[in-house]
C-alpha positions in Angstrom: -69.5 50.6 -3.2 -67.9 47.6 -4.4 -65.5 45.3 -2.0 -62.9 43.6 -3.4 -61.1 40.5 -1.9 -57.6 40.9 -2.0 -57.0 37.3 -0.1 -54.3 37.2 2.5 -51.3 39.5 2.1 -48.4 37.6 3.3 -47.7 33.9 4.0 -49.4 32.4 6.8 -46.9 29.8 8.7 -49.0 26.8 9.9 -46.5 24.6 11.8 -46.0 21.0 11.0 -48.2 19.5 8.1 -51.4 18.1 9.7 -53.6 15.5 7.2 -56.9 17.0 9.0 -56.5 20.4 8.1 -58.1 22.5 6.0 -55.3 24.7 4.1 -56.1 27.8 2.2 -54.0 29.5 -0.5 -50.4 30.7 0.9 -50.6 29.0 4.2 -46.9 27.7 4.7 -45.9 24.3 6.3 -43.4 21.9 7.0 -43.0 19.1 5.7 -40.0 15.9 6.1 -37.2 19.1 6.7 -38.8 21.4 3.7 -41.0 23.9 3.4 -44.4 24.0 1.3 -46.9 26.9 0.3 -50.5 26.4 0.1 -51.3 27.5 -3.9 -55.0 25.5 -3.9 -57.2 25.1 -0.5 -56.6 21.3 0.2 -57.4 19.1 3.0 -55.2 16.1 3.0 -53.6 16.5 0.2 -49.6 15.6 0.9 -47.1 18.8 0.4 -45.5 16.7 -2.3 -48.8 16.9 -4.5 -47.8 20.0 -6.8 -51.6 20.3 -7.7 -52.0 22.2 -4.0 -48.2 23.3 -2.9 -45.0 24.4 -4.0 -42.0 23.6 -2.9 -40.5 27.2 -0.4 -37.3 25.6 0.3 -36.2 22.4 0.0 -34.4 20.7 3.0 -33.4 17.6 4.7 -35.0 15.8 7.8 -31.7 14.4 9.2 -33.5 14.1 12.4 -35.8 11.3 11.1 -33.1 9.0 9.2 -32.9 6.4 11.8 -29.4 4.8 13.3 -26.9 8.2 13.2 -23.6 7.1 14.7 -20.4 8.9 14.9 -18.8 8.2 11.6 -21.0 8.3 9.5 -21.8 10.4 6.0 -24.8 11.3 4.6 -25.4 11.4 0.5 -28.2 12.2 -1.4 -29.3 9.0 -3.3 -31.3 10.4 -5.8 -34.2 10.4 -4.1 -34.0 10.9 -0.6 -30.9 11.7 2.0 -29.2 8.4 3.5 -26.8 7.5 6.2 -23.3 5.7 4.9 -21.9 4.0 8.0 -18.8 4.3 8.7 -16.5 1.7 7.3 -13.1 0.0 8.6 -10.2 1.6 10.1 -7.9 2.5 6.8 -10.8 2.6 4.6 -10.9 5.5 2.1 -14.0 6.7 0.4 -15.0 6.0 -3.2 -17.3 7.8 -5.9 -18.9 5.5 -7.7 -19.1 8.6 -10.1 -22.1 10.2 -11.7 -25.6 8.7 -10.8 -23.9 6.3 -8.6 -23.6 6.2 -4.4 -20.5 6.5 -2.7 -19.0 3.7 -1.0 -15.7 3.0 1.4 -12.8 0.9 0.1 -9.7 -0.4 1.0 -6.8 1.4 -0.1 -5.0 0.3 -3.4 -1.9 -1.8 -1.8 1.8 -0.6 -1.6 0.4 2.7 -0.2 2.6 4.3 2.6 0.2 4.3 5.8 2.5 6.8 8.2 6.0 7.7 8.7 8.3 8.3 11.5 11.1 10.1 11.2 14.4 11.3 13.6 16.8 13.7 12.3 19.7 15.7 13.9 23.2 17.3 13.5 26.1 16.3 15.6 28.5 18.6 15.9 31.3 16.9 17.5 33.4 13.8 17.2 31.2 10.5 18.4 33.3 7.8 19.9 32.1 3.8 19.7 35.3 2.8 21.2 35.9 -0.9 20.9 35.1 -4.6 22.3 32.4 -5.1 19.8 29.8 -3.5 22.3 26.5 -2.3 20.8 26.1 1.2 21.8 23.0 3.7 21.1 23.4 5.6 18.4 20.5 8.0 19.8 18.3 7.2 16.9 15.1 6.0 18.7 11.6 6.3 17.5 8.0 4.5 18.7 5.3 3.4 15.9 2.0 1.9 16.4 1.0 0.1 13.0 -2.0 0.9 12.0 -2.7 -3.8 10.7 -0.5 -6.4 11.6 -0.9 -7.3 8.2 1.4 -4.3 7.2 5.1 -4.2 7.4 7.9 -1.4 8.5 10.2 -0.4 6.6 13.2 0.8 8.6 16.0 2.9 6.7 19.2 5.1 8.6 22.0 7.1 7.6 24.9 7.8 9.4 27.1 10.7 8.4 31.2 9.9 7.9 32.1 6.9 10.3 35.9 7.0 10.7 38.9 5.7 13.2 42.0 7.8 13.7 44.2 3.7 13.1 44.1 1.3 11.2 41.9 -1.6 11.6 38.2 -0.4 13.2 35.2 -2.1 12.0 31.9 -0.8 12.6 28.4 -2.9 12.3 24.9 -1.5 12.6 21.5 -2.7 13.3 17.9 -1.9 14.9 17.2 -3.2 17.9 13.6 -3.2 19.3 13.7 -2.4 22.9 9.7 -3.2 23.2 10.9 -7.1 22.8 14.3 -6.9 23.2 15.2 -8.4 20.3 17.0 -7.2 17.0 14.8 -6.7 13.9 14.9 -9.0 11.3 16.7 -11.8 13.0 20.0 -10.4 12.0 23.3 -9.3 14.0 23.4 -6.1 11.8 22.1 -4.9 8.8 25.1 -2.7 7.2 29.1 -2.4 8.2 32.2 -0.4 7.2 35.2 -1.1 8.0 38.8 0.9 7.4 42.8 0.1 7.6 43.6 3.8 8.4 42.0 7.0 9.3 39.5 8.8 8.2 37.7 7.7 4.8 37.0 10.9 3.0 33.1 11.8 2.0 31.9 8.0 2.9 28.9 7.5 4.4 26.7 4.6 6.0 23.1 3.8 5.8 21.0 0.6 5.7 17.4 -0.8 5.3 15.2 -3.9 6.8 11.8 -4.7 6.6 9.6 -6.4 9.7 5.7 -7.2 10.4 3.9 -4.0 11.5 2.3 -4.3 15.3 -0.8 -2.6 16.2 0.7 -2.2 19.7 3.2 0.0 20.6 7.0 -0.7 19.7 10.4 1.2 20.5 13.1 1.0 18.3 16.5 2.0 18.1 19.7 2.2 15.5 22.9 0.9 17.1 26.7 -0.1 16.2 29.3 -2.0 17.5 33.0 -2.0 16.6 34.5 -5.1 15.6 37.8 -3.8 15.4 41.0 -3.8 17.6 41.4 0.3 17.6 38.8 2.9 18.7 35.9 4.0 15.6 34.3 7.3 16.1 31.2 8.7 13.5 31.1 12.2 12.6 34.3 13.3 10.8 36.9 15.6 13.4 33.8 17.4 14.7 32.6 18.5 11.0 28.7 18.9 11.0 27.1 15.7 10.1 23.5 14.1 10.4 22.1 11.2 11.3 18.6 10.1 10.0 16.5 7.0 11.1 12.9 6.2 9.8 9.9 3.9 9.8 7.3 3.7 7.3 4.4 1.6 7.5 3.8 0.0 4.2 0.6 -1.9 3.2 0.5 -4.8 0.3 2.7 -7.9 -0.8 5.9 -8.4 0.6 7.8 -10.4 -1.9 11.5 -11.4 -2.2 14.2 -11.7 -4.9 15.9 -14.4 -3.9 18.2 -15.1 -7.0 
């Protein structure tokens, strides 16, 4: 009777790819993170020579690309997967768009790097009194700038200052507690003053601009009043708000001096 040589039945996994090895039709092997099936008996003959193997699956020896560090991406260049190190603190990732690696990049300036914000209601009549005394406001926040190239923006509204006589004079300003000093060189950065009571629907706020500080800074929104007769905020106990802020800002500062 006649015998017929049906040849191997299933795949036949052979380990890692070994150049003195004789490989027979459907032997499996690996192969730089891939897989490759014998379809003609070679002895060394590379996987990557379609003459003798397909391609099983396709894969990627991240193992073997040399200097991995934490931070790091890896993209497909085409040819081969490589290792983008990781770039500069700030530095945003850029397509370079079809056919074309990826790269990091500064970001485009005037972009808004963080925030910190401080918000709440007051619910009661807030006295200043007088003497010209700068008193907290309770508006404190802490930043860490993220370049001391950057700058902080800081920006506060206070809800309905009034005084129940005439002549009260309130100033405002930011004071950094880190340094002790007041931001911007300036006694205060916005006033309001009245000859009576209560100034319906009026509000104050202000805004000044320092150098960012990759350390750690405290600041806080105070007033003093000027005047001879006691200033409170907050209208008769109606619910009001007070809102400070800081924002980080990167670019050009420039000035309008005119």
């Amino acid at each position: 009777m006649a015998t017929v040589n049906l040849g191997l039945i299933k795949f036949r996994w052979q380990g890692a790819y070994a150049g003195g090895t004789a490989y027979v039709k459907d032997d499996v092997v690996s192969y730089n993170g891939s897989s490759y099936v014998c379809i003609l008996a070679s002895t060394g003959n590379l996987p990557t020579d379609t003459t003798y193997w397909n391609v099983m699956a396709q894969g990627a020896d991240i193992a073997s690309i040399s200097g991995l560090a934490q931070g790091d991406i890896l993209y497909y260049n085409g040819t081969d997967w490589v290792r983008l190190g990781a770039g500069t603190n700030g530095q945003v990732l850029q397509t370079g768009g079809t056919g074309a690696n990826p790269s990091w990049t500064d970001q485009a300036s005037g972009t808004v790097k963080q925030i910190k914000l401080f918000n709440r209601e007051l619910t009661g009549d807030v006295s200043v009194g007088t003497g010209n005394t700068w008193v907290d406001t309770g508006m404190v926040l802490t930043i860490t700038g993220t370049s001391a190239s950057n700058y902080y923006v800081h920006r506060f509204h206070l809800n309905e200052p009034w005084g129940n006589t005439s002549s009260w004079h309130l100033n405002f300003r930011v004071w950094n507690v880190t340094d002790g000093a007041v931001v911007g060189n300036q006694q205060y950065i916005a006033s309001i003053e009245g000859g009576g009571s209560h100034p319906q629907g009026v509000s104050v706020q202000g805004s000044i601009f320092e150098s960012a500080s990759t350390s750690a800074k405290q600041y806080k929104v105070q007033y003093a009043n000027a005047g001879s007769n006691s200033a409170y905020v907050n209208w008769r106990g109606s619910a009001g708000y007070q809102n400070y802020s800081i924002e980080e800002v990167d670019g050009t500062l420039t000035t309008d001096a005119t």
